[in-house]
N, CA and C of each residue as an Amber inpcrd file, in Angstrom:
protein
   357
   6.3200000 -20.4520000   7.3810000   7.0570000 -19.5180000   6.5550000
   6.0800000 -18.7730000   5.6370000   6.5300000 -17.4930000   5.7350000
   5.4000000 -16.3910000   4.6850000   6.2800000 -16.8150000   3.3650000
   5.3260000 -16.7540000   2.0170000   5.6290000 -16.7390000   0.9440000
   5.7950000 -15.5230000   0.0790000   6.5630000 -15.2120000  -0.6330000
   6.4450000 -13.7640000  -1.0470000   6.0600000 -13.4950000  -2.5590000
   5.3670000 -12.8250000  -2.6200000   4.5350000 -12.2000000  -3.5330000
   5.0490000 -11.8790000  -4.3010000   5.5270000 -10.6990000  -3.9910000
   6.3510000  -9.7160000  -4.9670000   7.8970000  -9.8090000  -4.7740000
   8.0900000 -10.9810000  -5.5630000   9.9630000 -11.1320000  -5.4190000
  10.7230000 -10.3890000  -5.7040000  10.6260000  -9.3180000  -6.7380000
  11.2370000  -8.7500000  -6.8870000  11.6240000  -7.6410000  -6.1130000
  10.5490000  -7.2460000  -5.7310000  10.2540000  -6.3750000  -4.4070000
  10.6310000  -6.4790000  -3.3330000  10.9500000  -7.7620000  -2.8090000
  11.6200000  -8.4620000  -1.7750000  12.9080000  -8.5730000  -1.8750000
  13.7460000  -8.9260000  -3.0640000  14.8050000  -9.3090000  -3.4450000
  15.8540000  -7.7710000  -3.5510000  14.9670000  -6.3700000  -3.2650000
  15.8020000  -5.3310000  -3.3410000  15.4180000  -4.5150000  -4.2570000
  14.0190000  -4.6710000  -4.8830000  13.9120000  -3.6140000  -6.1390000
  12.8570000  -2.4750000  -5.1420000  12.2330000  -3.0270000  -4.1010000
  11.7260000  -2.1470000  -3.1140000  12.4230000  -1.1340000  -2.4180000
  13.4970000  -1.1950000  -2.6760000  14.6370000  -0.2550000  -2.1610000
  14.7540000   0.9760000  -2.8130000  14.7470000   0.5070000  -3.7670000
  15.0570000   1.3530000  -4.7790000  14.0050000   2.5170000  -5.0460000
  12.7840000   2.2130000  -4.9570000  11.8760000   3.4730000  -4.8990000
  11.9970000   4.0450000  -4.1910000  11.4640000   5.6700000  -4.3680000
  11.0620000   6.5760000  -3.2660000  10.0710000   6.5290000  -2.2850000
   9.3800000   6.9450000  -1.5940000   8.2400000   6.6920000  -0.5180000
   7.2070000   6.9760000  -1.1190000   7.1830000   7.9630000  -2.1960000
   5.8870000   7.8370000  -2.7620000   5.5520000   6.7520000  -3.4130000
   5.9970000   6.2540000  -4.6620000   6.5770000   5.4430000  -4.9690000
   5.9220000   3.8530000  -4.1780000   6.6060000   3.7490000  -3.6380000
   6.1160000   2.8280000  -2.3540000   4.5030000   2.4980000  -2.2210000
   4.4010000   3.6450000  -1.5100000   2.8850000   4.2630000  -1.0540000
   2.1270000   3.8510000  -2.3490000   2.4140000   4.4280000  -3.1110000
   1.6190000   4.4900000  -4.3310000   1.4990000   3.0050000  -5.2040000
   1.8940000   2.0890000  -4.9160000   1.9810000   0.7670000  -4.8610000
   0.9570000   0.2680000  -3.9460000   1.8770000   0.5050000  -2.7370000
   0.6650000  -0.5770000  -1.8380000  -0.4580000   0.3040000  -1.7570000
  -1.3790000   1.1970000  -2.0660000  -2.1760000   1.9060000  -2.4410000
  -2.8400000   1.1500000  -3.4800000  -2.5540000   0.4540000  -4.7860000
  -2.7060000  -0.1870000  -5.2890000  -3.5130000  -1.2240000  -5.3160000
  -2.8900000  -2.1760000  -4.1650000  -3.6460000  -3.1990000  -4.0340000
  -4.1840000  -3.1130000  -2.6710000  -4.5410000  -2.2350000  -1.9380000
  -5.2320000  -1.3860000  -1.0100000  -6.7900000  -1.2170000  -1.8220000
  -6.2860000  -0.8310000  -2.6820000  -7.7940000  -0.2530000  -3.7080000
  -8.0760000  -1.3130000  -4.2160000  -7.6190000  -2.4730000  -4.2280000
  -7.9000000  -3.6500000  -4.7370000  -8.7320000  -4.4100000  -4.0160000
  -8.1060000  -4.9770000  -2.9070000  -9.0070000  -4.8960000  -1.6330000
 -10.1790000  -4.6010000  -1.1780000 -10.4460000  -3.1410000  -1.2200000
 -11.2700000  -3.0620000  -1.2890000 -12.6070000  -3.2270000  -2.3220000
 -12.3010000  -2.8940000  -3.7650000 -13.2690000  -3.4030000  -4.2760000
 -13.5590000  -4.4990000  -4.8010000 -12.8720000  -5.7290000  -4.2540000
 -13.0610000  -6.8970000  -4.3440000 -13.5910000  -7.1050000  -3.0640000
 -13.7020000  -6.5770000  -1.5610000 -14.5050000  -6.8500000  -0.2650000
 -15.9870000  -6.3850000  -1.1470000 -16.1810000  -5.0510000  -1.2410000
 -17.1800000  -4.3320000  -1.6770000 -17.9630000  -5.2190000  -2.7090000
 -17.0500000  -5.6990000  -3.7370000 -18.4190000  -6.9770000  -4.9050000
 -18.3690000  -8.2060000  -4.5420000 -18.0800000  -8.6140000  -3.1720000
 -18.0720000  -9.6940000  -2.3520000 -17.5650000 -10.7930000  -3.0910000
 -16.1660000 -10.7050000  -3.7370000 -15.3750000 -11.3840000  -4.3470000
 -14.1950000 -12.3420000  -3.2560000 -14.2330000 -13.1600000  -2.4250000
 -13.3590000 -13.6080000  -1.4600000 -12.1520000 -14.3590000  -2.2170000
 -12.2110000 -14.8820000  -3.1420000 -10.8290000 -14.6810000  -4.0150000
 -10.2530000 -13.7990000  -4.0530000 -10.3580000 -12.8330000  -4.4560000
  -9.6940000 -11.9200000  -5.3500000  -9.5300000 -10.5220000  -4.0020000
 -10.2950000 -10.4040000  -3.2120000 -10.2800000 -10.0530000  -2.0150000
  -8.8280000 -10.2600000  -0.8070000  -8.6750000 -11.5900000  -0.7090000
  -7.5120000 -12.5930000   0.0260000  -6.4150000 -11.8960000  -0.4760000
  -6.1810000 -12.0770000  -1.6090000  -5.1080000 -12.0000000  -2.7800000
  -4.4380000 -10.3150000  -2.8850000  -5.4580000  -9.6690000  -3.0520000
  -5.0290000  -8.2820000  -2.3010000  -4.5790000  -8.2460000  -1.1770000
  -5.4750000  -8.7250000  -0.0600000  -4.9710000  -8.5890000   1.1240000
  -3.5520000  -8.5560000   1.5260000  -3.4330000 -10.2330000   1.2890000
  -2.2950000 -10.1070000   0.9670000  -0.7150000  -9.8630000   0.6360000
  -1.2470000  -9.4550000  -0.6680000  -0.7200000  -8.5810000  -1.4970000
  -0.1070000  -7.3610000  -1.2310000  -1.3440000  -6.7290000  -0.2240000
  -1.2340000  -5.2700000   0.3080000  -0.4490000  -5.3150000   1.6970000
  -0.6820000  -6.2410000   2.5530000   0.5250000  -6.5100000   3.5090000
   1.7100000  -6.8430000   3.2380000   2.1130000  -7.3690000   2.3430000
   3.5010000  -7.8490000   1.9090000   4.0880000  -6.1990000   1.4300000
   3.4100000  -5.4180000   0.9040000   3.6510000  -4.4850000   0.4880000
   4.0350000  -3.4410000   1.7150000   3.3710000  -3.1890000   2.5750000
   3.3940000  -2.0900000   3.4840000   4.1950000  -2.8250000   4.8270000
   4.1820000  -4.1170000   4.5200000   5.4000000  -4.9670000   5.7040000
   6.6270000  -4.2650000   5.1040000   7.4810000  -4.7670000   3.1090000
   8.4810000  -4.0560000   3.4550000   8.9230000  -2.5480000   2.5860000
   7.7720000  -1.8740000   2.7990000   7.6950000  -0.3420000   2.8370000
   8.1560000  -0.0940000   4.7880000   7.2790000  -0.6760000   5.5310000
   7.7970000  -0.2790000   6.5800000   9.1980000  -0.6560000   7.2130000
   9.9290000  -1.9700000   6.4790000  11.2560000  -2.4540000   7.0230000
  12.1260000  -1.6490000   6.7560000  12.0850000  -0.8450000   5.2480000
  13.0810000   0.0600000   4.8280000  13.4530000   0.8700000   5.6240000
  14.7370000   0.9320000   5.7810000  15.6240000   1.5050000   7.2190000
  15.8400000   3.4140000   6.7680000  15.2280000   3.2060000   5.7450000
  15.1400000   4.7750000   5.4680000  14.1570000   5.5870000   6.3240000
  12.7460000   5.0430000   6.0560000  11.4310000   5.6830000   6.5340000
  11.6060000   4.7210000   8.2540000  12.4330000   5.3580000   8.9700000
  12.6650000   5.3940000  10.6510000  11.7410000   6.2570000  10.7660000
  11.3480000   6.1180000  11.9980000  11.0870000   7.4590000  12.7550000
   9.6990000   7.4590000  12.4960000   9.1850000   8.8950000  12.6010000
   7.4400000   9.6940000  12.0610000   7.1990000   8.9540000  10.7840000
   8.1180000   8.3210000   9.7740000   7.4450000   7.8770000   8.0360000
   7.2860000   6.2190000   8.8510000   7.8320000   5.8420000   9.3080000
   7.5310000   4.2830000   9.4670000   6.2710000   4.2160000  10.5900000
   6.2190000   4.9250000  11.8490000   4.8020000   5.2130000  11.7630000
   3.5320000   4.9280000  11.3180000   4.0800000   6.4940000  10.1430000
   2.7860000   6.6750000   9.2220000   2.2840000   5.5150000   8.5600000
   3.3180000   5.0690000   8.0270000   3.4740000   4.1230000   7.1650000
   2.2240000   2.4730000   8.1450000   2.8480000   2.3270000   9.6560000
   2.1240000   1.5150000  10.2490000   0.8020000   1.6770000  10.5950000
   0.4170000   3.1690000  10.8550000  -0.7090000   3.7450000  11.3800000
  -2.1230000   3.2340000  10.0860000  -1.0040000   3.4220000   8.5750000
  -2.0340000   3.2030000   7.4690000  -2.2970000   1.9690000   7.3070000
  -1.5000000   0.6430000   7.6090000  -1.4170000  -1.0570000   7.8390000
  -2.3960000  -1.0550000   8.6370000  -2.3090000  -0.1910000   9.9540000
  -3.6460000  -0.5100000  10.7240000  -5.0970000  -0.4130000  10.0240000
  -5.1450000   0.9560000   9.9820000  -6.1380000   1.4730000   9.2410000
  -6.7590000   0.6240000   8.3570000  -6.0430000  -0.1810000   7.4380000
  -6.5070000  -0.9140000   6.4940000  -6.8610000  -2.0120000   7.1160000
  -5.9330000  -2.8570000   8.1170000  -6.8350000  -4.1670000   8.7650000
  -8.0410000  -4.1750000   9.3930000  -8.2520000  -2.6530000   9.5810000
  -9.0440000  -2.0240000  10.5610000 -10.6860000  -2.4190000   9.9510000
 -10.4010000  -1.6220000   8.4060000 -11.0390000  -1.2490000   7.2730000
 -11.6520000  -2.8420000   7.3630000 -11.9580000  -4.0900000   6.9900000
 -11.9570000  -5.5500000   7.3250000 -12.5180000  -6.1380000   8.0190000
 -11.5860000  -6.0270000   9.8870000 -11.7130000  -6.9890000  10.8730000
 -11.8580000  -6.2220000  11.9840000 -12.8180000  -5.0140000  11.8780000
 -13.1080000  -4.3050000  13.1370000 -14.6920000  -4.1110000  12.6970000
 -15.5170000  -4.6500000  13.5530000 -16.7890000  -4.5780000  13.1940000
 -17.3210000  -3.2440000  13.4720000 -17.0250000  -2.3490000  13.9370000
 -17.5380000  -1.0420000  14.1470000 -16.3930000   0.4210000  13.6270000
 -16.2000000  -0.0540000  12.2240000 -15.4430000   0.7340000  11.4560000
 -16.5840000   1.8440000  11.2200000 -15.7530000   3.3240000  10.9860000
 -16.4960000   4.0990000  10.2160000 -17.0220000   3.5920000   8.5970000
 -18.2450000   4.2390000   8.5820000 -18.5900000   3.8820000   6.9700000
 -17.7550000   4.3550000   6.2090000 -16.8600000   5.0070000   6.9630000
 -16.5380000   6.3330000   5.0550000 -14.7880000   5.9710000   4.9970000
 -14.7710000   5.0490000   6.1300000 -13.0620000   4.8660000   5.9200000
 -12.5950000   4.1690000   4.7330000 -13.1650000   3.3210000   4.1210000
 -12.5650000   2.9720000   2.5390000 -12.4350000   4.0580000   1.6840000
 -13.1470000   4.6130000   1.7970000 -13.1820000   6.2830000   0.8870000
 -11.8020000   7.0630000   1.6100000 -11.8250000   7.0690000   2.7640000
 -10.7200000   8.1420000   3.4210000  -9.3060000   7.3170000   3.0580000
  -8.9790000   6.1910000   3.0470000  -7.8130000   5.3660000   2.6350000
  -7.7470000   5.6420000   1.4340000  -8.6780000   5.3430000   0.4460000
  -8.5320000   5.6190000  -0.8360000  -7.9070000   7.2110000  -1.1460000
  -8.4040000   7.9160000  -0.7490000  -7.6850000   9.4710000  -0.8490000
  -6.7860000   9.4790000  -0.5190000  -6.2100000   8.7580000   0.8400000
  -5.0820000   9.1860000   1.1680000  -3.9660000   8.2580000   0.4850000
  -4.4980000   7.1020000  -0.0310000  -3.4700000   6.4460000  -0.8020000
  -3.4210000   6.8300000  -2.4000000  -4.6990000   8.0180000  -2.7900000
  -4.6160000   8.3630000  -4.2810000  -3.5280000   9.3800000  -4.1130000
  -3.0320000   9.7310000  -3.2310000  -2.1450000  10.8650000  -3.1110000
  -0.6740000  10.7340000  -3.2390000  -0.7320000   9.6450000  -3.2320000
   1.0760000   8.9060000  -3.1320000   0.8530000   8.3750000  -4.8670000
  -0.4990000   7.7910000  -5.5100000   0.1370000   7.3210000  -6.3930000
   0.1490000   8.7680000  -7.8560000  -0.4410000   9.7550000  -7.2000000
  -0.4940000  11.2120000  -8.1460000   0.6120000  11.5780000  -8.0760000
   1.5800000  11.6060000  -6.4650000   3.0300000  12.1570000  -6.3700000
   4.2090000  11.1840000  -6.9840000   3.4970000   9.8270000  -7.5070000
   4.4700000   8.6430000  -7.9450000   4.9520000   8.9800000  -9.5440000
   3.6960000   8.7500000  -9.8650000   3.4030000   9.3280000 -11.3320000
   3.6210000  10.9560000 -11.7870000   3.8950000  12.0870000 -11.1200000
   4.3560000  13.3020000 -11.6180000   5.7260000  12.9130000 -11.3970000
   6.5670000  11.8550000  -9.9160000   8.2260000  11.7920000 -10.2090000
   8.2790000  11.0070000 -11.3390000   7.4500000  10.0490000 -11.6210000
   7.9080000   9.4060000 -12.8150000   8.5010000   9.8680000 -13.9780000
   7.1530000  11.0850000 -14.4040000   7.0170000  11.9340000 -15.8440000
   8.1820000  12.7050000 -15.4920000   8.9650000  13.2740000 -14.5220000
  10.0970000  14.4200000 -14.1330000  11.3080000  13.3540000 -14.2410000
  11.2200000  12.7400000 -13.9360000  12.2780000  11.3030000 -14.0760000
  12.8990000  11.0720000 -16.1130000  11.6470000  11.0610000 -16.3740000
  11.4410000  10.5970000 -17.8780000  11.6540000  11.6700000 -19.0430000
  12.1270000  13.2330000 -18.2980000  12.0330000  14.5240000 -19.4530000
  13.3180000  15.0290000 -18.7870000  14.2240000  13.9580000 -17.6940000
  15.8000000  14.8260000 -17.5070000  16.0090000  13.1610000 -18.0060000
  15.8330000  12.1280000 -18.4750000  16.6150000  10.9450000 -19.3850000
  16.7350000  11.6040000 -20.5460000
């Protein structure tokens, strides 16, 4: 049995965000990940890992993002195991994940602030 991380997240509060939102989360500990591989930290490394699968497992279950977003959504899970446990990764793919996951958490944080000036 998998143990879950983020209970709350599990329990239905993952629902509740938008896809950026989402993204911009497991982006999070994506970037975590990595610079805990990078200062050769294997604690704190694991723990992201993780972290970051539990995250983009149920970003991808959400029955919303069907189709082309659940995909995307898997294509970037790869990417990241990729990033790890493929010995002939590009050099520059931690950098290219990182951009593409700084982009969800810039679109998270402007719905936030638009969220926070119509309360």
């Amino acid at each position: 049995m998998t143990r879950v991380l983020h209970r709350s997240a599990a329990d239905g509060g993952w629902a509740r965000l938008e896809l950026v939102e989402q993204l911009g989360n497991v982006g999070s500990e994506v970037e975590r990940a990595i610079r805990a591989h990078a200062a050769g930290r294997p604690d704190r490394f694991e723990s992201a890992l993780e972290r970051a699968l539990e995250l983009f497992d149920l970003t991808a279950a959400d029955p919303r993002w069907r189709g082309h977003r659940c995909q995307e959504i898997l294509r970037a899970r790869e990417e990241f195991c990729r990033l790890f446990f493929d010995p002939d990764v590009p050099s520059d793919s931690a950098r290219g994940l990182s951009r593409y996951f700084f982009g969800f958490a810039w679109a998270a944080r402007k719905l936030h602030y638009r969220r926070q000036s119509v309360d």
